[in-house]
VOGU-3710 file (C-alpha; in Angstrom, 3 decimals, decimal comma):
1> xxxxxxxxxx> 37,108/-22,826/-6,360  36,492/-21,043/-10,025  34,833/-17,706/-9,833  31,434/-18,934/-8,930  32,390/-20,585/-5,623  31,774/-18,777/-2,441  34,300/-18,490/0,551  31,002/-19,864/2,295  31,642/-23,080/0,956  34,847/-23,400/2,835
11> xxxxxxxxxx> 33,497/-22,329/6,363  30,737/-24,552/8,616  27,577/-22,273/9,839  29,884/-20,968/13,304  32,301/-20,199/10,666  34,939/-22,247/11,348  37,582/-23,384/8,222  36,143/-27,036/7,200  37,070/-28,519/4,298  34,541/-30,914/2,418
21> xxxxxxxxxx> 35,030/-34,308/2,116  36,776/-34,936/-1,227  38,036/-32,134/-1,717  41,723/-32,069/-2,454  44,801/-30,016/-3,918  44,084/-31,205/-7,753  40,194/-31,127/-7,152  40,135/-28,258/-9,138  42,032/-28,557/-11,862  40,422/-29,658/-14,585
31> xxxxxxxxxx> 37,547/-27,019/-13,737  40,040/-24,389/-14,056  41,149/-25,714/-17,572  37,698/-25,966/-18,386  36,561/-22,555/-16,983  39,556/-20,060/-17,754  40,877/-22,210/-21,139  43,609/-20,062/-22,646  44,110/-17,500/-19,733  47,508/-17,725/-18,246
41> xxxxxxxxxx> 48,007/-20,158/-15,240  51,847/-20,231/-14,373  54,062/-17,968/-15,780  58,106/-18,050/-15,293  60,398/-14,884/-16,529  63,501/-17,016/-17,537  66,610/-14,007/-16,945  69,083/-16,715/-18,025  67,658/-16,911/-21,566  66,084/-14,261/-21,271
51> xxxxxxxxxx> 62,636/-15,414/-22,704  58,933/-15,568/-20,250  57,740/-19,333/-19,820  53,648/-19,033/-19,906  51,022/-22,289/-18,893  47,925/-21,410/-19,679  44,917/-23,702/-18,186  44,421/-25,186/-21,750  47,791/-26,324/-22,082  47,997/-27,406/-18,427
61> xxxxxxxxxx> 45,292/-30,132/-18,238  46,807/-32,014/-21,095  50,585/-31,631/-19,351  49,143/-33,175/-16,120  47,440/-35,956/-17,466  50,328/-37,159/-19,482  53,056/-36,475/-16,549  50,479/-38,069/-14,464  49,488/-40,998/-16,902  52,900/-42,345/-16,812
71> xxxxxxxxxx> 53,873/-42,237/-13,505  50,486/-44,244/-13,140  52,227/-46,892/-15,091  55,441/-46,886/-13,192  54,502/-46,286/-9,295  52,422/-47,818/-6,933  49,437/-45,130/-4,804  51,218/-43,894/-1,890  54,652/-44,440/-3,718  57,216/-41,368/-3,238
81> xxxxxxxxxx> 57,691/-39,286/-6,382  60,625/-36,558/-5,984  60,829/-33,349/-7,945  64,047/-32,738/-8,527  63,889/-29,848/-11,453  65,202/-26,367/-11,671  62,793/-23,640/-10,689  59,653/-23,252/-13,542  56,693/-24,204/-15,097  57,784/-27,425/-15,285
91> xxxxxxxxxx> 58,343/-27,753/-11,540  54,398/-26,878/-11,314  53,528/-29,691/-13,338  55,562/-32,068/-11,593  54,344/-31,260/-8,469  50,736/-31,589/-9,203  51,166/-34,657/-11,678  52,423/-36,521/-8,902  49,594/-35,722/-6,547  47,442/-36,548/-9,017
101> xxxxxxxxxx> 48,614/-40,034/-9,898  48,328/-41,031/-6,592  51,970/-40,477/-5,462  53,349/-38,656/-2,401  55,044/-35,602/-3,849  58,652/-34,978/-2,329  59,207/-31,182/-3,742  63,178/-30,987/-3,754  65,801/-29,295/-5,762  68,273/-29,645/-8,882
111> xxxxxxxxxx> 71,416/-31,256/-7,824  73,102/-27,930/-9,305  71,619/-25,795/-6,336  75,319/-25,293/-4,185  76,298/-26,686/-0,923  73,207/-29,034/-0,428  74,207/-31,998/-2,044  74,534/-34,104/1,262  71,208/-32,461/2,095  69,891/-34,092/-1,224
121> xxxxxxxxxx> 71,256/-37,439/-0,531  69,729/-37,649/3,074  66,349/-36,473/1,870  66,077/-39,427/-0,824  67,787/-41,853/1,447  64,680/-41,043/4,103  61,843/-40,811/1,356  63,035/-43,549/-0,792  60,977/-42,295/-3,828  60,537/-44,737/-6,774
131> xxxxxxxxxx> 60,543/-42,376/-9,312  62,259/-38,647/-9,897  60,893/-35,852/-12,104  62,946/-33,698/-13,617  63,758/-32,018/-16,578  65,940/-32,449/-20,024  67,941/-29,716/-18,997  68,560/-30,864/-15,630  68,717/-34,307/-16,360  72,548/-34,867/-16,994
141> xxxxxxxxxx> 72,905/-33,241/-13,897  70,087/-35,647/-12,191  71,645/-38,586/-13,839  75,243/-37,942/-12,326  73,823/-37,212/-8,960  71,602/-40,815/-8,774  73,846/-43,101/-10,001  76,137/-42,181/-6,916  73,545/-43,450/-4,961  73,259/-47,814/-4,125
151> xxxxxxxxxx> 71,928/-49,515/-6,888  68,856/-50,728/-4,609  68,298/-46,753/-3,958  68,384/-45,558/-7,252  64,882/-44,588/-8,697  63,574/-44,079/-12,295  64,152/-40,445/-13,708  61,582/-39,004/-15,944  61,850/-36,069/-17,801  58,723/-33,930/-17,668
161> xxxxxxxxxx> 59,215/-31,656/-21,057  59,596/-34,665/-22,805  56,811/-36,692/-22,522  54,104/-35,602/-25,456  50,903/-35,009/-23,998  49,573/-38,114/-25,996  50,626/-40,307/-23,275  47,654/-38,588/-20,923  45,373/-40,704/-23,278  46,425/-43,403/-20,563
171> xxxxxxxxxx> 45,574/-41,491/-17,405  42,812/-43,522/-15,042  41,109/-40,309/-12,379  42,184/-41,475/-9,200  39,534/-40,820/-6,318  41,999/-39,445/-3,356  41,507/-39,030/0,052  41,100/-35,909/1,664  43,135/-36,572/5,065  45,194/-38,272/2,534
181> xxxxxxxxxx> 49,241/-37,315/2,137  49,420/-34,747/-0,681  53,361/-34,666/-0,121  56,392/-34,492/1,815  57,518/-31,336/2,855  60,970/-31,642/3,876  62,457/-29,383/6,847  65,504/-26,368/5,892  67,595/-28,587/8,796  70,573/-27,040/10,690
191> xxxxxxxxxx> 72,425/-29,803/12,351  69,855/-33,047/12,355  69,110/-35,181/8,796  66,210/-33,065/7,788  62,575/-34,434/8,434  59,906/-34,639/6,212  56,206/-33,280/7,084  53,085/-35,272/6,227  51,199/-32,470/4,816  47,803/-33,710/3,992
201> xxxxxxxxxx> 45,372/-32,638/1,935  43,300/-31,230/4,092  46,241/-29,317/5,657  47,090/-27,656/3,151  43,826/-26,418/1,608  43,323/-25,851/5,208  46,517/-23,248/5,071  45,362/-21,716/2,222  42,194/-20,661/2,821  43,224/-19,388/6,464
211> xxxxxxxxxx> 46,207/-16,648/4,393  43,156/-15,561/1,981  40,387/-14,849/5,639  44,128/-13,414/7,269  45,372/-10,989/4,496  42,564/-10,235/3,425  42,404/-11,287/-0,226  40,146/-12,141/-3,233  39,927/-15,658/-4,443  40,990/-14,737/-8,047
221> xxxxxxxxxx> 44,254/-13,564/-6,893  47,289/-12,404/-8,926  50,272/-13,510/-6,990  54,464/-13,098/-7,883  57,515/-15,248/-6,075  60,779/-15,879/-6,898  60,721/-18,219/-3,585  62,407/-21,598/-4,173  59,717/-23,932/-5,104  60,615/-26,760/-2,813
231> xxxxxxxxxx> 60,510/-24,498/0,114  57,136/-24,212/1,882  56,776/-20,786/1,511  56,821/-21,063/-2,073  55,114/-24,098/-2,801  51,821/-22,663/-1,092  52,319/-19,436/-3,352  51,808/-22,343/-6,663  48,400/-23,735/-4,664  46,508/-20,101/-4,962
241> xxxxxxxxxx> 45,802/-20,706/-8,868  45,478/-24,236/-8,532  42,775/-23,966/-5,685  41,548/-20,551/-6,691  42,079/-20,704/-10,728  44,351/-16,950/-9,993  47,331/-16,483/-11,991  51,018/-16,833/-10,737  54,226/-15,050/-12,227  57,401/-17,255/-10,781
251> xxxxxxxxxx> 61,411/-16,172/-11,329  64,319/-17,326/-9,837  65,493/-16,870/-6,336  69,113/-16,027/-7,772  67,091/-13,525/-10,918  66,005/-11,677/-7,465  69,512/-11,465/-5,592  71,003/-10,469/-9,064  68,459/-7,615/-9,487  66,171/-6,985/-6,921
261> xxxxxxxxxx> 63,562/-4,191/-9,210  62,288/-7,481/-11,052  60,489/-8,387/-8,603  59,479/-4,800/-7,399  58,164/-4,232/-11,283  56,536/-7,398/-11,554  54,364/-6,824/-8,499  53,598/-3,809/-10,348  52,718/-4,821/-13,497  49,328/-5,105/-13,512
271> xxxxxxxxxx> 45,800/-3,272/-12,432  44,710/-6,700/-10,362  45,612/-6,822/-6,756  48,658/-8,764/-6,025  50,127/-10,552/-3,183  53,344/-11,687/-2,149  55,399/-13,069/0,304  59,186/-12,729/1,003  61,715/-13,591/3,886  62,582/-10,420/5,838
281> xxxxxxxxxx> 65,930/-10,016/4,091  64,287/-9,407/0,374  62,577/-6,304/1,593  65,924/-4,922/2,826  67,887/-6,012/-0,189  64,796/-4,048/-2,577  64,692/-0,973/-0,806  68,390/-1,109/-1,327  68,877/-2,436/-4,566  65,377/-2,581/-6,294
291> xxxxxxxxxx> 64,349/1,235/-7,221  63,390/1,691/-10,703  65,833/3,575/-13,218  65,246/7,036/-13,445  62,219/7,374/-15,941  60,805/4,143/-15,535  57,139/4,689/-14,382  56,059/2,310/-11,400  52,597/2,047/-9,618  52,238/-0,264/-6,769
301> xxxxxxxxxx> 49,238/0,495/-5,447  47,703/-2,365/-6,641  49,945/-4,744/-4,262  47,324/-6,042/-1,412  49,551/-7,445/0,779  53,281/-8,575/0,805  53,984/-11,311/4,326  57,168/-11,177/6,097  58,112/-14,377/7,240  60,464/-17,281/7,579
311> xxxxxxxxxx> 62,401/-15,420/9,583  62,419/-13,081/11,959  60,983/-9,802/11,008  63,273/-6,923/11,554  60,784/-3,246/11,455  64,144/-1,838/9,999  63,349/-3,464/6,991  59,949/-3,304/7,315  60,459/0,970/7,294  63,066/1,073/4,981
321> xxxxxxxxxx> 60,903/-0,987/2,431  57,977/1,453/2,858  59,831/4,450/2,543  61,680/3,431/-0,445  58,387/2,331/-2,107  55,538/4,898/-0,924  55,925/7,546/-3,417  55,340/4,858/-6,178  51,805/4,368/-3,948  52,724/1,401/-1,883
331> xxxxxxxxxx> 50,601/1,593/0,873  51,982/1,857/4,570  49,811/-1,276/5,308  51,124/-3,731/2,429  53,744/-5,355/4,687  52,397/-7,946/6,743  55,064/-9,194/8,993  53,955/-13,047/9,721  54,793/-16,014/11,927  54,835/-19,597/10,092
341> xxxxxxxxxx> 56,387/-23,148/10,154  56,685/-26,040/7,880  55,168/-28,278/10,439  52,037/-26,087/9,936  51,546/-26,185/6,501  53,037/-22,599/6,543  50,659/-19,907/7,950  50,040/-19,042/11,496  49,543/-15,509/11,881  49,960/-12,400/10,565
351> xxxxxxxxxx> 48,773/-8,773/11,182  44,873/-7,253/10,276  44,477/-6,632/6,501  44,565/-2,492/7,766  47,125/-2,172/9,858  50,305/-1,243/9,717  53,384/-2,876/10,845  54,162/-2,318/14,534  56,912/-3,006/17,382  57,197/-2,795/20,723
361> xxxxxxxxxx> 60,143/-2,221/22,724  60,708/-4,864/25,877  63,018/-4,709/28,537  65,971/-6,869/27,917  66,539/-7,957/31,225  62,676/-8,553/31,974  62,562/-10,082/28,438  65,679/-12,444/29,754  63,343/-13,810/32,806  60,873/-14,755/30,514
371> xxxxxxxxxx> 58,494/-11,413/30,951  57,494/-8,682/28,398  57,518/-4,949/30,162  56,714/-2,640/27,493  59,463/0,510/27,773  60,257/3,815/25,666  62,178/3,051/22,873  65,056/5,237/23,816  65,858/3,631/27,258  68,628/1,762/27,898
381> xxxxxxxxxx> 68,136/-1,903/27,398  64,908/-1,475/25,020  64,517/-3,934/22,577  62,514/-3,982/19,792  59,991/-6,778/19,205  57,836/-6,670/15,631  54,454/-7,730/15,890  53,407/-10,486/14,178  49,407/-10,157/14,320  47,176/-12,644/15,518
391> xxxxxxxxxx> 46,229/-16,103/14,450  44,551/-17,413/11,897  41,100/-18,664/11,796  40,610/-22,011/13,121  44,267/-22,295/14,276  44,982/-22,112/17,886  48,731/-20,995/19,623  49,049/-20,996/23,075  52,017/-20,082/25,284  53,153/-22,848/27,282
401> xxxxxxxxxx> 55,555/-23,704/30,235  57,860/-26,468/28,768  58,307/-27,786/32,288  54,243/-28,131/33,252  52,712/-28,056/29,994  50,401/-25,835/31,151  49,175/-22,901/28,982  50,770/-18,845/30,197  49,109/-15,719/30,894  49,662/-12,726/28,188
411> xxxxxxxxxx> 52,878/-11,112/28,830  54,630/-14,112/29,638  57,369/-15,703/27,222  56,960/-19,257/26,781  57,546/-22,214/23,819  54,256/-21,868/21,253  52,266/-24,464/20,825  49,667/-24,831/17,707  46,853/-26,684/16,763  44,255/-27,030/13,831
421> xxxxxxxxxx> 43,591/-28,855/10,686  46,393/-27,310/8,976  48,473/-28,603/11,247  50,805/-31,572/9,497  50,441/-35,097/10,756  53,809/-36,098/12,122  57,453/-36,286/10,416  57,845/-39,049/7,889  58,506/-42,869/9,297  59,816/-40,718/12,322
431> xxxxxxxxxx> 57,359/-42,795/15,399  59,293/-40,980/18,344  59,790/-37,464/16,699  56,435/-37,405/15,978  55,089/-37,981/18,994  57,633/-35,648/21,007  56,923/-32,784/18,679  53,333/-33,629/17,281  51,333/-35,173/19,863  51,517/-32,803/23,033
441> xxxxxxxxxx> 48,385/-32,516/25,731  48,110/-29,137/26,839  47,714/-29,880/30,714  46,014/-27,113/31,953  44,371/-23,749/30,556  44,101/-20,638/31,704  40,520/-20,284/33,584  39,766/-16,274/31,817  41,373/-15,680/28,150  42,828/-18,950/27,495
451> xxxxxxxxxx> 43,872/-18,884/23,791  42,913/-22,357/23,704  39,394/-21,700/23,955  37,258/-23,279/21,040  39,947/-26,291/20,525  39,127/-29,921/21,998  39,738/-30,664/25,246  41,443/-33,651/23,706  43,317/-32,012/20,971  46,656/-32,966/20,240
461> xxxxxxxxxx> 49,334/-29,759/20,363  52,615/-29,199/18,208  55,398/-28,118/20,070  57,027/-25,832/17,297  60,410/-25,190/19,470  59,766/-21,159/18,832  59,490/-19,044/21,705  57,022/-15,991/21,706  54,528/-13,720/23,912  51,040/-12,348/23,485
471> xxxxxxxxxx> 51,228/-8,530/24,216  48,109/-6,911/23,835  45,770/-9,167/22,130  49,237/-9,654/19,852  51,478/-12,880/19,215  55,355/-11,872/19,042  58,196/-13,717/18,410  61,373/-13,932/20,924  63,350/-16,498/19,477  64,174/-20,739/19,395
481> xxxxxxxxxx> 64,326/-22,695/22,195  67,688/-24,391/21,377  68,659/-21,250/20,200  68,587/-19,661/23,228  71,748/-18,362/25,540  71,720/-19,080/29,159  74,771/-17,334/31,184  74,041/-17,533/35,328  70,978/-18,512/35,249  69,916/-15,244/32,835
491> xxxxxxxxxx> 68,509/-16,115/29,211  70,026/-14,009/26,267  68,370/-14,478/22,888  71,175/-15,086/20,082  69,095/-12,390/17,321  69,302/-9,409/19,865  73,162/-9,861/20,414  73,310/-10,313/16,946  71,898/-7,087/16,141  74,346/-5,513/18,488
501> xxxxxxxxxx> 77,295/-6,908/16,718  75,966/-5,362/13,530  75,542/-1,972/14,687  79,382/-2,147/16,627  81,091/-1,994/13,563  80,610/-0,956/9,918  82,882/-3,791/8,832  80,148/-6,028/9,693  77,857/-7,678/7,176  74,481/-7,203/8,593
511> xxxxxxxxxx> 72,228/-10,118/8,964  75,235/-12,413/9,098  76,140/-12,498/12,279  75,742/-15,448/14,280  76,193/-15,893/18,120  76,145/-18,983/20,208  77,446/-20,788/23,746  80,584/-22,632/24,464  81,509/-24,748/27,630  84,173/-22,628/29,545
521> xxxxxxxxxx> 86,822/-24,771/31,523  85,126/-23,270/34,906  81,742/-25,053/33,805  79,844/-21,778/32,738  78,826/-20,678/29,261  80,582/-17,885/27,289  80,008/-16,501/24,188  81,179/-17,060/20,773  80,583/-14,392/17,843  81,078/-15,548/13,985
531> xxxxxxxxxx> 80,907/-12,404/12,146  80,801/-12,187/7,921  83,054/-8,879/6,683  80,803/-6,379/4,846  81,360/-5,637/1,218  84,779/-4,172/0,850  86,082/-4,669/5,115  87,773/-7,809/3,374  91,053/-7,004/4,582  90,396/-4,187/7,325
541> xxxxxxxxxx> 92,323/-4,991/10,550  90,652/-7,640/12,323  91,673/-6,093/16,179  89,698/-2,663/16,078  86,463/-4,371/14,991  86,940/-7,388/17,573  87,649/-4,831/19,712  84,626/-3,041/19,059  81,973/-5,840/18,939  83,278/-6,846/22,491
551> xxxxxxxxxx> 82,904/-3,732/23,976  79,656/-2,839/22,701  78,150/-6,828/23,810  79,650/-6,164/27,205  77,921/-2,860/27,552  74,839/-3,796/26,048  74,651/-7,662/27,458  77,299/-8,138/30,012  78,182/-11,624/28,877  81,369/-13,114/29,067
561> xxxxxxxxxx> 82,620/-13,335/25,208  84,897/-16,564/24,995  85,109/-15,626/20,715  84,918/-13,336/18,159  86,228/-14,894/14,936  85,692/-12,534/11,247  84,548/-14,255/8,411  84,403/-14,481/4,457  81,163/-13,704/3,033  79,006/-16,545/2,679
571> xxxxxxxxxx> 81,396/-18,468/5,539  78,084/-18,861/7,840  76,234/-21,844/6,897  72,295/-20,881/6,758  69,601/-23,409/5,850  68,539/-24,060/2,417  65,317/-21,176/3,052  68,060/-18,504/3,864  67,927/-18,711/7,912  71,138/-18,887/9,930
581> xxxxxxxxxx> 72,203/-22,309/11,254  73,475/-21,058/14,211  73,944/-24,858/15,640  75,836/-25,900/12,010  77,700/-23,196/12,679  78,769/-24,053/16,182  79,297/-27,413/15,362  81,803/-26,269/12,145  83,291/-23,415/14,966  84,115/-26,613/17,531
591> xxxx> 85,514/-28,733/15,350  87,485/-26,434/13,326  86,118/-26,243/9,761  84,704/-23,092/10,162
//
């Protein structure tokens, strides 16, 4: 896809998404080093040493084929190959050197990344890779952590900054398969070992194209993310230059936490239009903490479009982020709040490239029975619900009945089901989980707007577990199945009681609240709410703000509250992409080690 390809070549003559045969996430590469030479490829600000990391496409094709030439020599096509380096340039490499040998890429994380070390060990225990990339930095580090595992488990750890590119002299093109595996992408988890998704190929160029047709972009696009690189969010941000031969500028997730503004400059920096993509919280935290110093000159009216996903999308946020950023000409339409899931690729929907975000406000109580009744935002019991836009092109999601299978009229909340080449093909040496959540028959559709229409009659649906409603031609989100609080016989999602605790009590850290059900001894369900203590509540009496959040859920919810327990900062466990784990937190709250 170098600047003389057309999007035409992508689409069949109805203009459906259809990949070519042979075609494949490293097709491209050495055009791009060929066609764009020394222009910049990958480029990582480094805040730690403070220095900027560039790959150009020259230096790029001779850093694959050596990374790739030697894991040629070591690993068998189809073997695993594990990425297990800190966030970089590097990584990139890595990633695509393993494709491109013929491997399975398993994109993971540095053992140094906090609190995820059993997360690590389960991971390589269920993708048994051969062989583990890192880098000499990280490779102490690396070291320590494999030779804790069993001798028979251990793989081979290669250092990818030290092999000289002399070694590519070796490399043998190997012709791969476009329905082939590209790699493993490995679920955030909550409570289960996490699975890993067979993303193909074909999936995933799939994905990519759909997000350009969705936001609206050009193929020669200029992208920034300081998203975690083994999290599917931010490995598709790496694929746009690699597919497309556009430039990437990648920092740290902790460089963005620390300092918010780099980001918000970097998206700035330049005259090309730039995209990125965030989780809701990051616009929040930058219109908090990410203005520029006074008399530093900022222009963002070159960003084309910034998706809010991975979890859900808060139009809070969404406003604050505007406000803060429209007089340095961000434009009221750059948001687009989006709906995705690793068992997708990523991308599912997201709003029109020209419109703005939106909510509507839904009855609770209709909401609760599993209807959406539009109301004014000011009346009692409103609840707001951010649109996330419709679907992408050749991708289907229908509303379904989990007890029928059968598809739901607009208006009517029920567990989404998707389907389309993007779509991955099953969880990793996982028979039964893949055919409970992979290989669903939709048994009935709706006879007049079925949003099924175009797929195969004989198409195989994945049941993603979310709940949501189409409302007007739009797709919303309402929450997760499991997720979900049922107290006589009336559903309560966790996220809006959540919200409620939040706005109870100032002492309250906002966003890290999480709320979940507990047997009672009569046989019912009650409520438990774990609550973090905002910055500097640390040691505010803990009865007037229990007192508060009780009194404001019983108002608001009129649930029975068996719990409310205040917590440290941080106490909440969330998933390695940032979302709460409400169930790991339940489990931690029952057992005590909360």
């Amino acid at each position: 896809m170098n600047r003389e390809m057309r999007l035409e070549d992508y689409l069949d003559p109805e203009g459906n998404i259809a990949i070519p045969a042979g075609v494949t996430l490293t097709s491209f590469l050495e055009r791009n080093v060929a066609a764009f030479g020394d222009t910049p490829a990958y480029r990582y600000l480094d805040f730690d040493h403070d220095r900027t990391v560039e790959l150009t496409w020259s230096q790029m094709g001779p850093r694959l084929r050596a990374v790739s030439a030697r894991l040629q020599q070591i690993t068998q096509p189809g073997d695993r190959v594990a990425i297990l380096a800190p966030q970089g340039v590097d990584y990139v490499i890595g990633f695509f050197a393993a494709i491109q040998a013929g491997a399975i890429a398993v994109p993971l994380f540095a053992p140094e990344l906090p609190g995820h070390t059993e997360r690590l060990d389960a991971v390589l225990g269920d993708a048994e890779p051969t062989v583990v990339l890192t880098t000499t930095p990280a490779a102490a580090a690396v070291g320590d952590f494999l030779r804790t595992l069993p001798r028979d488990r251990r793989p081979r750890m290669i250092a990818i900054d030290a092999l000289p590119d002399s070694v590519g002299a070796a490399f043998t093109p190997t012709p791969l398969d476009t329905d082939a595996i590209a790699y493993l992408q490995y679920t955030s988890g909550s409570t289960r070992t996490p699975a890993g998704v067979e993303i193909t190929h074909r999936a995933a160029c799939t994905n990519v194209v759909q997000m350009i047709l969705s936001v609206g972009l050009d193929w020669n696009i200029r992208s920034v993310s300081w998203l975690p690189l083994f999290h599917d969010m931010g490995l598709l941000m790496i694929m746009f230059p690699a597919l497309c031969g556009g430039h990437i500028t990648l920092m740290s997730p902790v460089a963005f936490v620390r300092r918010p503004y780099r980001w918000i400059r970097e998206l700035g920096a330049s005259d090309a239009p730039t995209f990125a993509a965030a989780p809701n919280f990051a616009f929040q935290l930058a219109a908090q903490r990410g203005l520029p110093p006074a008399g530093e000159t900022l222009d963002l009216s070159n960003v084309a479009g910034l998706i809010n996903g991975s979890e859900p999308v808060s139009i809070a946020a969404v406003d604050q982020f505007t406000a803060a950023f429209a007089p340095y000409g961000l434009k009221a339409t750059a948001i687009k709040p989006s709906y995705g899931m690793a068992e997708a690729t990523l991308f599912v929907s997201t709003t029109d490239a020209h419109a703005r975000p939106t909510a509507v406000y839904l009855d609770r109580a209709e909401l609760g029975a599993g209807r959406a009744v539009e109301v004014p935002a000011d009346q009692p019991g409103a609840v707001a619900q951010v649109s996330c836009g419709t679907v992408a092109r050749s991708q289907w999601a229908v509303i379904v009945d989990a007890q029928t299978d059968s598809e739901l009229p607009d208006g009517h909340v029920g567990e989404i089901w998707l389907h389309g080449d993007n779509i991955g093909h099953g969880y990793w040496r996982r028979t039964e989980e893949t055919e409970l959540t992979f290989q669903n028959k939709l048994q009935s559709r709706l006879q007049y707007h079925s949003h099924a229409e175009g797929s195969a009659e004989s198409g195989l649906w994945l049941r993603t577990g979310d709940l949501g409603v189409y409302h007007d031609g739009q797709l919303y989100i309402t929450g997760r199945v499991k997720d979900l609080i049922i107290v006589d016989g009336r559903n309560h999602y966790p996220q809006d009681i959540e919200a409620t605790v939040a706005e109870a009590a100032t002492a309250v850290r906002a966003g890290y609240v999480a709320a979940f059900p507990v047997p009672a001894q009569d046989g019912r369900e009650e409520v438990v709410i774990v609550a973090e203590r905002a910055a500097g509540a640390g040691r505010a009496e803990a009865a007037p703000i229990v007192e508060a959040i009780r009194a404001a859920v019983s108002r608001r919810h009129a649930v029975p509250i068996a719990d409310v327990k205040l917590v440290a900062a941080g106490a909440i466990p969330r998933t390695t992409s940032g979302k709460l784990a409400r169930r790991a937190c339940r489990a931690r709250y029952l057992d005590g080690t909360l």
